[in-house]
N, C-alpha and C positions, 0 to 999 in steps of 0.2 A: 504494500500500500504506500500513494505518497501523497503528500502535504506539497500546495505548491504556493508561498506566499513571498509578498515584492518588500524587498526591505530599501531601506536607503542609507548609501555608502556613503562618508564625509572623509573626503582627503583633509591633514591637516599640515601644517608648515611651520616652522619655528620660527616664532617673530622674532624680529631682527632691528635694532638689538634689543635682547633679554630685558625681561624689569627685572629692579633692583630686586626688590623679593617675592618671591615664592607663595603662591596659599598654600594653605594643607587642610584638612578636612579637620573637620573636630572629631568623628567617630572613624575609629580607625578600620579597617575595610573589614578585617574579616570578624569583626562585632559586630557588624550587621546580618539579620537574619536570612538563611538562605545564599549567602555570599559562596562564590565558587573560590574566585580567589581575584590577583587585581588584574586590571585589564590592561594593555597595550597601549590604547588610544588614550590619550589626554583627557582629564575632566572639561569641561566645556568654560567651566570656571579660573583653569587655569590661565594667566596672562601671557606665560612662556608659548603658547600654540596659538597659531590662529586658521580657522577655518577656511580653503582656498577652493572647496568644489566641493561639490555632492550628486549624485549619480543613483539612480534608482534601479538595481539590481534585483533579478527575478531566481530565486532560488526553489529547486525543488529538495523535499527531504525524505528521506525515506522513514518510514517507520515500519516496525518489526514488532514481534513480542521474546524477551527470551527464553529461551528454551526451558529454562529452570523454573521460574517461580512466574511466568506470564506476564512480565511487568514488560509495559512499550517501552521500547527501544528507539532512541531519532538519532539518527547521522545524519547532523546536514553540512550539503556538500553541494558546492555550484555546478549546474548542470548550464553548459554553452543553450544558450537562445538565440539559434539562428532564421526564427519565423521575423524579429523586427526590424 
């Protein structure tokens, strides 16, 4: 079975030059509930990044159940879209 839904990508670029300082979060990432772990992409809040593009990406995923205990399973993984 698959999931097929459009997310949208944000290039970002490191502004130039840097501010003096830095945010940082008050609640440290992985005290938040649910937390996978931290992410790659910049907070949106930081100064040091800034936003240069965004692109709307059509992703399908697959979903499964595993074999063990019946729980769904998602891999998602970009599948080329060459209908647009």
């Amino acid at each position: 079975m698959f999931v097929e839904v459009v997310v949208r990508a944000t290039t970002y670029a490191r502004a130039c030059p840097p501010p003096e300082t830095r945010q940082t979060p008050d609640v440290a990432p992985d005290e938040l509930p649910g937390a996978l772990g931290p992410s790659c992409a910049p907070s949106e809040c930081d100064p040091s990044w800034i936003a240069v593009g965004a692109t709307w990406l059509r992703m399908t995923v697959p979903i499964t159940r595993d074999p063990d205990d019946g729980r769904l399973v998602v891999d998602p993984h970009l599948v080329s879209d060459h209908s647009s």
